[in-house]
PDB file as gemmi writes it, atoms N, CA and C in Angstrom:
CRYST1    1.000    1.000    1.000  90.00  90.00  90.00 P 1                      
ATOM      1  N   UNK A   1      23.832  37.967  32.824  1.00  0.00           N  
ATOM      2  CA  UNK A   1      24.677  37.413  31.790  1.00  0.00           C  
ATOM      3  C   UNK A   1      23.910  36.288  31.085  1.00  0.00           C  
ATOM      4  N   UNK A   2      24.003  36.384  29.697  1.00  0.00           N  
ATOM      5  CA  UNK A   2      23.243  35.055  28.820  1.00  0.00           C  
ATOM      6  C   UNK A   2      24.351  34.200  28.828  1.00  0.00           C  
ATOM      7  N   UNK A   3      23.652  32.531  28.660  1.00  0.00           N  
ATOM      8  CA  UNK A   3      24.047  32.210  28.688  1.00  0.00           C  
ATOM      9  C   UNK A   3      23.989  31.406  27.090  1.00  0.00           C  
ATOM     10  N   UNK A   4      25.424  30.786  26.525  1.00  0.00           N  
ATOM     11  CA  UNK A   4      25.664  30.219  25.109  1.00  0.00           C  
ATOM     12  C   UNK A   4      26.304  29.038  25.260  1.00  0.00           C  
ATOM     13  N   UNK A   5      25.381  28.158  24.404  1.00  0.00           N  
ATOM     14  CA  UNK A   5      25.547  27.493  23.914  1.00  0.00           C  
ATOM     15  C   UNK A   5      26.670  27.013  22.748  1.00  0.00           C  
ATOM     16  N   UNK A   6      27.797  26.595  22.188  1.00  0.00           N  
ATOM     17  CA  UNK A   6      28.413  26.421  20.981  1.00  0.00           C  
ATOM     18  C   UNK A   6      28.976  25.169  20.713  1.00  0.00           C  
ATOM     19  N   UNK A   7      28.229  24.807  19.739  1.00  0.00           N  
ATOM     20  CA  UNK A   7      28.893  23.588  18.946  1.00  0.00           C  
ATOM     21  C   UNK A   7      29.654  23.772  17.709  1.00  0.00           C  
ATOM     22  N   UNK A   8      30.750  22.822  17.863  1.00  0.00           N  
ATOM     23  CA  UNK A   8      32.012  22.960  16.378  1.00  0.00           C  
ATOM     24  C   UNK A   8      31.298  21.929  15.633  1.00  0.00           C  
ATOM     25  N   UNK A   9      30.194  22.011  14.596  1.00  0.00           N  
ATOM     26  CA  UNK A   9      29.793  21.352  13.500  1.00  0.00           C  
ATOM     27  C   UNK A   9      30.317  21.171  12.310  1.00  0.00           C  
ATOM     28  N   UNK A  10      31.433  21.420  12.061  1.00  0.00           N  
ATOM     29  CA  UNK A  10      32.034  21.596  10.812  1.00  0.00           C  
ATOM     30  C   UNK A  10      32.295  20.091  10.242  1.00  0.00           C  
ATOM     31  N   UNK A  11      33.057  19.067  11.653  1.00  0.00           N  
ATOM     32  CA  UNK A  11      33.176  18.206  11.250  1.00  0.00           C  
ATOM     33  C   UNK A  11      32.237  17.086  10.593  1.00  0.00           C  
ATOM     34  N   UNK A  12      31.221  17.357  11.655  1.00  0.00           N  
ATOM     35  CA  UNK A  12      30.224  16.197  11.927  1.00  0.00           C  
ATOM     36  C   UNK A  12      29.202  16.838  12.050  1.00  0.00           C  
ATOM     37  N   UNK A  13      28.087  17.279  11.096  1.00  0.00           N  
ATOM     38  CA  UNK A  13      27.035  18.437  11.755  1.00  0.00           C  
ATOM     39  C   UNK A  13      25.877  18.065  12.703  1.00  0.00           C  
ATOM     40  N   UNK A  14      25.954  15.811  12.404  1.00  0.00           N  
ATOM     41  CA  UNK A  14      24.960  15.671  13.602  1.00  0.00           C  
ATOM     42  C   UNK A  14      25.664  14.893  14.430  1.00  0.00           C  
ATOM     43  N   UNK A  15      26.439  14.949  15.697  1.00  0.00           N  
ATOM     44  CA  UNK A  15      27.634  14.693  16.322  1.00  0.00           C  
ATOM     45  C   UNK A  15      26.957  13.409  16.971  1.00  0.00           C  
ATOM     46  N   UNK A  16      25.756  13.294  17.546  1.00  0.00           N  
ATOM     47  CA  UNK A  16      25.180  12.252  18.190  1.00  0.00           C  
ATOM     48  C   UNK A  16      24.453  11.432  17.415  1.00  0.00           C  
ATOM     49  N   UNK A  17      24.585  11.795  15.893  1.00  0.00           N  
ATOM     50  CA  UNK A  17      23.529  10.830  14.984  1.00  0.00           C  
ATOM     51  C   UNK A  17      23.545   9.238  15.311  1.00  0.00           C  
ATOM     52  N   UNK A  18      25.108   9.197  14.816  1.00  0.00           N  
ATOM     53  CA  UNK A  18      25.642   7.256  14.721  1.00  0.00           C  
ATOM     54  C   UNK A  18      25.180   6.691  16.227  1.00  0.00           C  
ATOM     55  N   UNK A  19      25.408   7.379  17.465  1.00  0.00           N  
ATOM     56  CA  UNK A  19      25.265   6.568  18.266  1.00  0.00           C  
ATOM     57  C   UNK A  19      23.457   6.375  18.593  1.00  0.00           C  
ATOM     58  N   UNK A  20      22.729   7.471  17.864  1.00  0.00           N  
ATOM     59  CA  UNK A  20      21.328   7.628  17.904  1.00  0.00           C  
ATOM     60  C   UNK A  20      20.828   6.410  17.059  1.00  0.00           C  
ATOM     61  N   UNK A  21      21.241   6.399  16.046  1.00  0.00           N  
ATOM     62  CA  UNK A  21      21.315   5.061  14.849  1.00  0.00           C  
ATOM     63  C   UNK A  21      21.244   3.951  15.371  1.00  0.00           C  
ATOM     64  N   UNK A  22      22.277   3.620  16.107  1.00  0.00           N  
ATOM     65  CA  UNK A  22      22.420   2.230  16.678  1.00  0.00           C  
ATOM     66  C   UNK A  22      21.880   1.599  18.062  1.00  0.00           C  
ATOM     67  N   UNK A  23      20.957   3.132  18.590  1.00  0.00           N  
ATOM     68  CA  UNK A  23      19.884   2.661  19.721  1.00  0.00           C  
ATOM     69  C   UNK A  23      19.247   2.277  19.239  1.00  0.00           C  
ATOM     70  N   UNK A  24      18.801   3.164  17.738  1.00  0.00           N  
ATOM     71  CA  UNK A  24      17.694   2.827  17.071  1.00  0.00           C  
ATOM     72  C   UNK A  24      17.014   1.457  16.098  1.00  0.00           C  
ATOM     73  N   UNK A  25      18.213   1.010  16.168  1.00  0.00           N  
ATOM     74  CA  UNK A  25      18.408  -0.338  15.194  1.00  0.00           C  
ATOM     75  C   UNK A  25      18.370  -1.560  16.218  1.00  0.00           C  
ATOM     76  N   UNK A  26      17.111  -2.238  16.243  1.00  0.00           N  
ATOM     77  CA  UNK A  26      16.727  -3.677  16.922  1.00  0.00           C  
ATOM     78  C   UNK A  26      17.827  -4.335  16.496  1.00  0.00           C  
ATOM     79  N   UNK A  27      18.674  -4.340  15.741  1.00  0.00           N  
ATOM     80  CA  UNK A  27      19.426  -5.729  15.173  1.00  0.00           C  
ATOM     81  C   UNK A  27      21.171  -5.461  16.299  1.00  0.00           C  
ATOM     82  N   UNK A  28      21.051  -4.591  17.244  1.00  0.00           N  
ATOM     83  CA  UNK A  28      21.915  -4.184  17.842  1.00  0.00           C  
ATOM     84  C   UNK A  28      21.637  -3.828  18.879  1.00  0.00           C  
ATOM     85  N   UNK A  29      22.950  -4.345  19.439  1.00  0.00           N  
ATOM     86  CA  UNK A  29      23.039  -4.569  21.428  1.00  0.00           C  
ATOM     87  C   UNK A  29      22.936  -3.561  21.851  1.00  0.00           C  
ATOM     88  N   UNK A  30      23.790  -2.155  21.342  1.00  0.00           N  
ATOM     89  CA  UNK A  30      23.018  -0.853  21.695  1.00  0.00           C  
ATOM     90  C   UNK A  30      21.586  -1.023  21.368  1.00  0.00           C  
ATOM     91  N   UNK A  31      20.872  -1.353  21.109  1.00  0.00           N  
ATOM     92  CA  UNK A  31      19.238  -0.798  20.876  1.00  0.00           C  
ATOM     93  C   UNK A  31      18.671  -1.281  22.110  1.00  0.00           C  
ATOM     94  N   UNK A  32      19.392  -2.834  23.204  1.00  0.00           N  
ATOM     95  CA  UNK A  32      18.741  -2.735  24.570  1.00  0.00           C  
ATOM     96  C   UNK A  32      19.865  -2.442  25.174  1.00  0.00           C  
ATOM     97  N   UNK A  33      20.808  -1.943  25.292  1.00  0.00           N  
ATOM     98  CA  UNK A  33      21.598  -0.970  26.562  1.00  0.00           C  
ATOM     99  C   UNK A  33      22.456  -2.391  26.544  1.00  0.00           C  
ATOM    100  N   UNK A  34      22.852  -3.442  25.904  1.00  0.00           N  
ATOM    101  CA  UNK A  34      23.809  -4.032  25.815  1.00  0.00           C  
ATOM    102  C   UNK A  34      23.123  -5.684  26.847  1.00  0.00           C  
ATOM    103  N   UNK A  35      21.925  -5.344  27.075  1.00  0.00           N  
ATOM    104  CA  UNK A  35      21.388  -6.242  27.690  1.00  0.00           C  
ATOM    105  C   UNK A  35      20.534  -7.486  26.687  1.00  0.00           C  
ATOM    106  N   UNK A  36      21.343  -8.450  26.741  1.00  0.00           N  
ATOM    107  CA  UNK A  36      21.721  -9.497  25.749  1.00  0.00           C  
ATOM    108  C   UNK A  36      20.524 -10.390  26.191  1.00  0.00           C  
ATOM    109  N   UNK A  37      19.892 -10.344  26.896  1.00  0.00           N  
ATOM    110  CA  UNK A  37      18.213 -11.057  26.926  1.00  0.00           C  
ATOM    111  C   UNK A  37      17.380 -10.286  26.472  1.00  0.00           C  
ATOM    112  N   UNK A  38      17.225  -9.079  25.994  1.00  0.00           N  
ATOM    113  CA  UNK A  38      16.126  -8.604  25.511  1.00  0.00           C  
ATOM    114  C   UNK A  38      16.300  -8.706  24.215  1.00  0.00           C  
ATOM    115  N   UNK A  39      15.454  -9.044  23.109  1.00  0.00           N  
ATOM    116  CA  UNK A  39      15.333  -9.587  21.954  1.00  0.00           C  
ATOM    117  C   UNK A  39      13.971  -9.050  21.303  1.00  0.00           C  
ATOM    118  N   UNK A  40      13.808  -8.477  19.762  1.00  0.00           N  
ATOM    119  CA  UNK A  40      12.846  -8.535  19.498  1.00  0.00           C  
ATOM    120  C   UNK A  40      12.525  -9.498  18.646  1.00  0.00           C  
ATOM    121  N   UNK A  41      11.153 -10.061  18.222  1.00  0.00           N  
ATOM    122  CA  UNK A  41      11.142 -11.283  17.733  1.00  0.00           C  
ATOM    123  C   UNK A  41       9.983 -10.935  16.519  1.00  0.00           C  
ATOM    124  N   UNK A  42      10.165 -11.735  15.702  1.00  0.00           N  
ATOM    125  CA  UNK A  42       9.330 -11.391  14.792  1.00  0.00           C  
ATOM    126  C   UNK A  42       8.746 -12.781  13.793  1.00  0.00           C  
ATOM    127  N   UNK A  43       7.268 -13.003  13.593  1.00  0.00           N  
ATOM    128  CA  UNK A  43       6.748 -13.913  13.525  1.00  0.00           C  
ATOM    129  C   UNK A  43       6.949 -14.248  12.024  1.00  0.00           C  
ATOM    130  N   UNK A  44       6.136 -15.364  11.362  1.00  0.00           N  
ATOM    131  CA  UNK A  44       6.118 -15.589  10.242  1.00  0.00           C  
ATOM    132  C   UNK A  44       5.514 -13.985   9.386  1.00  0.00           C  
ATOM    133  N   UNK A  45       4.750 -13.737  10.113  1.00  0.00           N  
ATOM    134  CA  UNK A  45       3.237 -12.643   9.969  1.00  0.00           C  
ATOM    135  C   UNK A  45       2.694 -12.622   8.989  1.00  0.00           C  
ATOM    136  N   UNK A  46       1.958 -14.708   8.788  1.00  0.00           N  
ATOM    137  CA  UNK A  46       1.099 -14.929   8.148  1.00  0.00           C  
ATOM    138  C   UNK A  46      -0.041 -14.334   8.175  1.00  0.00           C  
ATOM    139  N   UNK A  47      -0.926 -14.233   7.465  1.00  0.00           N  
ATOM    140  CA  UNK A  47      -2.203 -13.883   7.553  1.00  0.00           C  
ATOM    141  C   UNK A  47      -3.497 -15.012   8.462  1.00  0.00           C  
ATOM    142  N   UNK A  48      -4.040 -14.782   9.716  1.00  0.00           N  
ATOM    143  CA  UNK A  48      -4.533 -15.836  10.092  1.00  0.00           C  
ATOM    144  C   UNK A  48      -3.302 -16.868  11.259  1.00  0.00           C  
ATOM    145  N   UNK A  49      -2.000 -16.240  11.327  1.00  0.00           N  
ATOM    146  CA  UNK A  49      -1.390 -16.754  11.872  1.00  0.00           C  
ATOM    147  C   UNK A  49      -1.601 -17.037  13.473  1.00  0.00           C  
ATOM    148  N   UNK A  50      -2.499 -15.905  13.976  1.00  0.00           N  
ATOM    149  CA  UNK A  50      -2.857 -16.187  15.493  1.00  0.00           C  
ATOM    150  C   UNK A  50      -3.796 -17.338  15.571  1.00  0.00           C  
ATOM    151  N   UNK A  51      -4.318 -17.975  15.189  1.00  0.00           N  
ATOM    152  CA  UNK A  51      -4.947 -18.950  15.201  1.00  0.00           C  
ATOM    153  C   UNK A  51      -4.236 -19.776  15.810  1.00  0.00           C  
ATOM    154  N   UNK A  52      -2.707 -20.244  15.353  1.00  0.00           N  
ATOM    155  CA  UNK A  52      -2.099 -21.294  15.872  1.00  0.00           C  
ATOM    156  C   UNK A  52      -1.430 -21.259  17.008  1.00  0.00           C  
ATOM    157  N   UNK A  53      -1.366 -19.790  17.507  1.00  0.00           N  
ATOM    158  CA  UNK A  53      -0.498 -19.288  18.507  1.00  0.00           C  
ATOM    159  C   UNK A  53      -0.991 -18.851  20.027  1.00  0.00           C  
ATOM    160  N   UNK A  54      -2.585 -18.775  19.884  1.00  0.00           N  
ATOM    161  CA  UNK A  54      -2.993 -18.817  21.045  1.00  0.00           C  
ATOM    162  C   UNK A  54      -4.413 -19.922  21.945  1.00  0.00           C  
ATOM    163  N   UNK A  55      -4.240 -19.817  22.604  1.00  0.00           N  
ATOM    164  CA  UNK A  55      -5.292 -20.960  23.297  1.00  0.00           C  
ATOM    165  C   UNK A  55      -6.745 -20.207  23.139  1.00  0.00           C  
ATOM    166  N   UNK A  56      -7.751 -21.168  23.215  1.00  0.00           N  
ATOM    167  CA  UNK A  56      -8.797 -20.304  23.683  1.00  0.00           C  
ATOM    168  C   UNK A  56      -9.296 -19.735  25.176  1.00  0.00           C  
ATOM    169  N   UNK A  57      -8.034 -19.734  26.078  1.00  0.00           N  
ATOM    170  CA  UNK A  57      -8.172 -19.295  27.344  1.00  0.00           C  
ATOM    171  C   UNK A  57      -7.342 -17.962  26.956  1.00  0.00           C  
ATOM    172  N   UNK A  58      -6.110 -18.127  25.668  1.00  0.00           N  
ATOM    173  CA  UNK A  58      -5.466 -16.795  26.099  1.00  0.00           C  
ATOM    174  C   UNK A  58      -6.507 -15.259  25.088  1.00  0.00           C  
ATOM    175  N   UNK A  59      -7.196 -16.310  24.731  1.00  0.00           N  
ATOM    176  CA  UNK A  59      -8.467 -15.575  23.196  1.00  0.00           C  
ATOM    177  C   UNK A  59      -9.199 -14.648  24.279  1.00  0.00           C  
ATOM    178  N   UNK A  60      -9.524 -15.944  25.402  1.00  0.00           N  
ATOM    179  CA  UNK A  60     -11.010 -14.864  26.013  1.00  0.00           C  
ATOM    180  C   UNK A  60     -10.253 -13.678  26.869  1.00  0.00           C  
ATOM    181  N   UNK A  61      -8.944 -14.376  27.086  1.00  0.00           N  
ATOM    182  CA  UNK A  61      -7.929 -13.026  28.482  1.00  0.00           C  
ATOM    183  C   UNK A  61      -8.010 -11.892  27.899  1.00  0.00           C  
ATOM    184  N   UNK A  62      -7.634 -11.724  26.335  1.00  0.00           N  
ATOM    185  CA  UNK A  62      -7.039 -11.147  25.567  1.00  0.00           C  
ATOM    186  C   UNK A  62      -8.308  -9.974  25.071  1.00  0.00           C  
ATOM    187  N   UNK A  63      -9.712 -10.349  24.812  1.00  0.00           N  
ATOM    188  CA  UNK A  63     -10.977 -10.167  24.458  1.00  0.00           C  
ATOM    189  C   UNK A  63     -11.190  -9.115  25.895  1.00  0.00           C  
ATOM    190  N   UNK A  64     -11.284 -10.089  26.950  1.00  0.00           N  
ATOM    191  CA  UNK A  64     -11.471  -9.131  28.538  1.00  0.00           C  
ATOM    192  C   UNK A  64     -10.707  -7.842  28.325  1.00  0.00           C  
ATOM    193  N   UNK A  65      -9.500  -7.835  27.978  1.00  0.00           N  
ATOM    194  CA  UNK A  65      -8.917  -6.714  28.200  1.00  0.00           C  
ATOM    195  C   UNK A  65      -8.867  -6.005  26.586  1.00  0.00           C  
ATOM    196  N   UNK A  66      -8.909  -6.552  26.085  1.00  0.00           N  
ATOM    197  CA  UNK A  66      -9.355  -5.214  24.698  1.00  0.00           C  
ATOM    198  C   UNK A  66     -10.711  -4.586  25.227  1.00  0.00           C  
ATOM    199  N   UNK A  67     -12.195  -5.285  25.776  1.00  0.00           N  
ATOM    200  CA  UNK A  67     -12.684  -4.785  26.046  1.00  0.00           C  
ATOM    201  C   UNK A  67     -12.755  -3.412  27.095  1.00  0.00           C  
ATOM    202  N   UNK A  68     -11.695  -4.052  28.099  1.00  0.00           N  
ATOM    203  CA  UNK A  68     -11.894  -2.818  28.993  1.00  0.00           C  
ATOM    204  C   UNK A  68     -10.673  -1.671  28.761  1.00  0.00           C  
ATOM    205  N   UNK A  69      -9.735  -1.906  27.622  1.00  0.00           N  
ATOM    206  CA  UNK A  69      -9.432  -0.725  27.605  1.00  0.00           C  
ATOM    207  C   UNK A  69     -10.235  -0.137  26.293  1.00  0.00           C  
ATOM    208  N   UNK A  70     -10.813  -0.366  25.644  1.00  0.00           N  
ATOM    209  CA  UNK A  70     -11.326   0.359  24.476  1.00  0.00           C  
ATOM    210  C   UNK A  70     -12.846   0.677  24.887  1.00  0.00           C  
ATOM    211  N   UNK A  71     -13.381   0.624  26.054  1.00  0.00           N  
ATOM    212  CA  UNK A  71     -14.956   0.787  26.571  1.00  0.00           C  
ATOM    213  C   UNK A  71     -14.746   2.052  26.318  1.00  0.00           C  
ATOM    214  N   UNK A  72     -15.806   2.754  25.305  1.00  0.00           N  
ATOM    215  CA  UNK A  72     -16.485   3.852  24.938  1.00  0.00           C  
ATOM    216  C   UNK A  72     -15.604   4.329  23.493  1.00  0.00           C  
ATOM    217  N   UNK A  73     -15.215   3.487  23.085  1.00  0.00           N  
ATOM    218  CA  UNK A  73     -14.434   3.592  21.529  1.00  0.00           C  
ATOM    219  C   UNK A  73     -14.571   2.717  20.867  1.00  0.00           C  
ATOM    220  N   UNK A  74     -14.817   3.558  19.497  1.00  0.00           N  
ATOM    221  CA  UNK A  74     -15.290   1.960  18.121  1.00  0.00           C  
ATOM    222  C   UNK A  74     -14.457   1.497  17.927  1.00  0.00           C  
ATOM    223  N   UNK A  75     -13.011   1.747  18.037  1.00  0.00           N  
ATOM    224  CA  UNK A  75     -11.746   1.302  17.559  1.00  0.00           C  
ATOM    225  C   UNK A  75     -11.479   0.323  17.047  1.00  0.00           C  
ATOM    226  N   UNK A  76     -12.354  -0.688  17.569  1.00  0.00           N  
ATOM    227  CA  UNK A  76     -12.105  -2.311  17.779  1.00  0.00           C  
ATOM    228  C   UNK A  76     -13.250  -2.613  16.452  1.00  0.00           C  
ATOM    229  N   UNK A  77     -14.212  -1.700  16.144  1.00  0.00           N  
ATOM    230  CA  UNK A  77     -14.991  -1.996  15.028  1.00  0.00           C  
ATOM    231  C   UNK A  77     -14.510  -2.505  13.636  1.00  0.00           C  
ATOM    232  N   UNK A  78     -13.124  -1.779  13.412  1.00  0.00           N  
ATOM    233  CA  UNK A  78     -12.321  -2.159  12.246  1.00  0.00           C  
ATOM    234  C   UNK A  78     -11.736  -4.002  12.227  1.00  0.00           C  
ATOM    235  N   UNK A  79     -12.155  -4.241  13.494  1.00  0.00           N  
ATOM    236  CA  UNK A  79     -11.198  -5.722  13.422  1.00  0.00           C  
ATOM    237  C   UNK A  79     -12.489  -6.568  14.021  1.00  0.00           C  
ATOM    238  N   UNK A  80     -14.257  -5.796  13.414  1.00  0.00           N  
ATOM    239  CA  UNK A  80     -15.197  -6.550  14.317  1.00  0.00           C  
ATOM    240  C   UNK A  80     -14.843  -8.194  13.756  1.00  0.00           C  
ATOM    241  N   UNK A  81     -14.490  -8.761  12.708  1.00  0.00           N  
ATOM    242  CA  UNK A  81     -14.927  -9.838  11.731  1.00  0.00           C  
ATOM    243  C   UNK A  81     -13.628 -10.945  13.004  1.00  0.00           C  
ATOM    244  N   UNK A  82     -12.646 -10.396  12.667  1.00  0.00           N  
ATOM    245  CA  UNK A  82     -11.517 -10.735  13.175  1.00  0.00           C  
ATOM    246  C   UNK A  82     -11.687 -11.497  14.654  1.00  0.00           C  
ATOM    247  N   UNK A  83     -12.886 -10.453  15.536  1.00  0.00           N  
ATOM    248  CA  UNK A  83     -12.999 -10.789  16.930  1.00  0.00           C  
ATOM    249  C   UNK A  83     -13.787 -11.692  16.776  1.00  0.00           C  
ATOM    250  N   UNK A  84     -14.953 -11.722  15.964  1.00  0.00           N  
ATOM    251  CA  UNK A  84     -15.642 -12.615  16.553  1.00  0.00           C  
ATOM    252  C   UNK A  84     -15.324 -14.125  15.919  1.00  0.00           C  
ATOM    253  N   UNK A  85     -14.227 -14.072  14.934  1.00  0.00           N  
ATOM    254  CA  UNK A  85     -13.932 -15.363  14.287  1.00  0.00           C  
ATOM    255  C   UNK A  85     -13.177 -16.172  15.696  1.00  0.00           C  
ATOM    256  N   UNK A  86     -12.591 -15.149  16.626  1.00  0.00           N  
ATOM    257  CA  UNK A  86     -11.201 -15.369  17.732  1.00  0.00           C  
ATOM    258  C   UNK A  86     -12.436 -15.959  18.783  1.00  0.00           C  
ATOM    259  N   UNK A  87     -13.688 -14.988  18.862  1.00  0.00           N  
ATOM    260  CA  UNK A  87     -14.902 -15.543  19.834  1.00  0.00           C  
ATOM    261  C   UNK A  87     -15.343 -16.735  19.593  1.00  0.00           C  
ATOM    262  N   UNK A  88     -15.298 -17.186  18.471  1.00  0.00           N  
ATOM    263  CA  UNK A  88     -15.975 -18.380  18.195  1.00  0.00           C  
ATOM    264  C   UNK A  88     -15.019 -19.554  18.678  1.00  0.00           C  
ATOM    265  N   UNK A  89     -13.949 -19.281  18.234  1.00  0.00           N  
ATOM    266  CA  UNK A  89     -12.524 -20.321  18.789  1.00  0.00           C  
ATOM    267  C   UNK A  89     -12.511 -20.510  19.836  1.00  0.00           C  
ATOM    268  N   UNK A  90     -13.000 -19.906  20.874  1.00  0.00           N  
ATOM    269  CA  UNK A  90     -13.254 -19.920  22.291  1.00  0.00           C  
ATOM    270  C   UNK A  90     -14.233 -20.679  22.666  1.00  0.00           C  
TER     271      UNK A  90                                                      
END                                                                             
């Protein structure tokens, strides 16, 4: 015996959209499961703005581990100017 599936779409043809919507939307408590400490935050996102925001201890942490996850990829080539302005701050 097959088995079927049937949905009554007539009303609503995407029945789970709205509540999909409002996981999807940061500006709402559905988007963390109603858990009222999780927050997303969002900076000035000046240009040059990390400068003021990190130490040069969190520069070199930060450098260590871009390095070791990007070892054997140029990836990081696009932002060479960027790193070494952050290297020098260090």
């Amino acid at each position: 015996m097959r088995k079927v599936l049937v949905f009554d779409l007539t009303e609503n043809p995407y029945p789970d959209v709205d509540e999909l919507l409002k996981k999807l939307n940061p500006s709402t408590k559905a988007a963390h499961e109603g858990d009222t400490k999780l927050h997303d935050l969002v900076r000035n996102g000046k240009v040059g703005e990390w400068k003021q925001n990190f130490s040069p201890e969190q520069l070199r942490r930060l450098e260590a581990t871009i390095r070791e996850k990007t070892a054997g990829s140029a990836v990081m080539n696009l932002w060479k100017d960027v790193r070494a302005e952050a290297l020098h701050m260090c």
